[in-house]
C-alpha distance (Angstrom), angle and dihedral (degrees) to the residues before:
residue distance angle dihedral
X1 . . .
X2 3.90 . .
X3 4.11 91.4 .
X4 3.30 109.5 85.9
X5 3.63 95.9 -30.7
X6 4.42 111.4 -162.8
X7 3.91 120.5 -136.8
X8 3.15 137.0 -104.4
X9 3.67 102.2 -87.7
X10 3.80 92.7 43.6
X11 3.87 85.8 51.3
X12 3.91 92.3 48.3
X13 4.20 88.5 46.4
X14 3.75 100.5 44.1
X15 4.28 84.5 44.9
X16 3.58 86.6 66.1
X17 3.90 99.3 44.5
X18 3.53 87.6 53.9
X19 4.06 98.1 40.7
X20 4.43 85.7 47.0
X21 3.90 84.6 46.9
X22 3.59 98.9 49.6
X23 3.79 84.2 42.3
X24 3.71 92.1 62.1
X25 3.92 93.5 43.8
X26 3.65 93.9 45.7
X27 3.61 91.4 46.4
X28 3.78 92.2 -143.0
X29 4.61 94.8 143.6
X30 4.29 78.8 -150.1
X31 3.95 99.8 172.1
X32 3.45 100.5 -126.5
X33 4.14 97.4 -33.9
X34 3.71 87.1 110.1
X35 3.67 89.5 72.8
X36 3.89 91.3 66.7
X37 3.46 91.7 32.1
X38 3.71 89.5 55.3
X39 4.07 96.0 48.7
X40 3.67 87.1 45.7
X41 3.12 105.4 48.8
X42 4.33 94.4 45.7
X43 3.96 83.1 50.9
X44 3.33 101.6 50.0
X45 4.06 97.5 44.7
X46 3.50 90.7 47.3
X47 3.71 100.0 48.1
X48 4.41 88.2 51.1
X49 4.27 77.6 50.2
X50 3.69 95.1 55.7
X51 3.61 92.5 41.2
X52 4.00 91.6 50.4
X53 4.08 85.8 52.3
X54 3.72 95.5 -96.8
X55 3.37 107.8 145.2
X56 3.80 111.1 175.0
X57 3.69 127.9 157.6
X58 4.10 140.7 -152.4
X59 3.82 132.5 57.8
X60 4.01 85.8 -90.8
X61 3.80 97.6 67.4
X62 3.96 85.1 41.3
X63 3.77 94.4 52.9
X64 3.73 84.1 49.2
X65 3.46 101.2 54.0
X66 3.73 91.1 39.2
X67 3.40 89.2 62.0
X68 3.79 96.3 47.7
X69 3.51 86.7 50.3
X70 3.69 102.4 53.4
X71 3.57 94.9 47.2
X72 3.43 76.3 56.0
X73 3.46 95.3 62.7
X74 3.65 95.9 36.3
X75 3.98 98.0 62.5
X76 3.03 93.8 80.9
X77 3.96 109.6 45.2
X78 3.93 77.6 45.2
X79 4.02 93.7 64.4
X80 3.89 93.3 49.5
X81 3.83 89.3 50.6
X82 3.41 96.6 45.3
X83 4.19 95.9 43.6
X84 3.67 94.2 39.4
X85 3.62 103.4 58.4
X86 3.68 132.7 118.8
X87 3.61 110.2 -104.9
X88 3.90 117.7 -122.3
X89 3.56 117.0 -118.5
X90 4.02 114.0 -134.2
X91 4.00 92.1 -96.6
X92 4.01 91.2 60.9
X93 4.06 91.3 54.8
């Protein structure tokens, strides 16, 4: 991202917003994974968008992407919770 590009730290802070965000819309309750999920998931999107020719700038588009990215990420840690569940029996309901 060579338009105005954020630092490290801001990186590393607006990674987690978007990993805790995508944690609450994924509805995955991950202890603190979403933090890595989060930073992962904004790199890794915006790396493919630099290499496409995507050159977008600011914390906003980051968050945005981060976001993207980690739900991402997510789907599929959400599909093995979600199918490998214990059932409830009638008297939990």
């Amino acid at each position: 991202m060579t338009e105005g590009e954020i630092g490290w730290v801001t990186a590393i802070i607006v990674g987690l917003v978007a990993g805790w965000m995508a944690d609450k819309f994924m509805h995955t309750h991950l202890p603190f994974g979403w933090a890595a999920v989060g930073m992962s998931g904004a790199f890794i999107l915006n790396a493919i968008a630099e290499k496409a020719g995507y050159h977008w700038g600011g914390w906003l588009t980051y968050l945005l992407l981060g976001f993207f990215g980690a739900c991402m990420l997510l789907i599929p840690l959400r599909l093995y919770m979600v199918r490998t569940r214990l059932p409830k029996t009638p008297d939990e309901w």
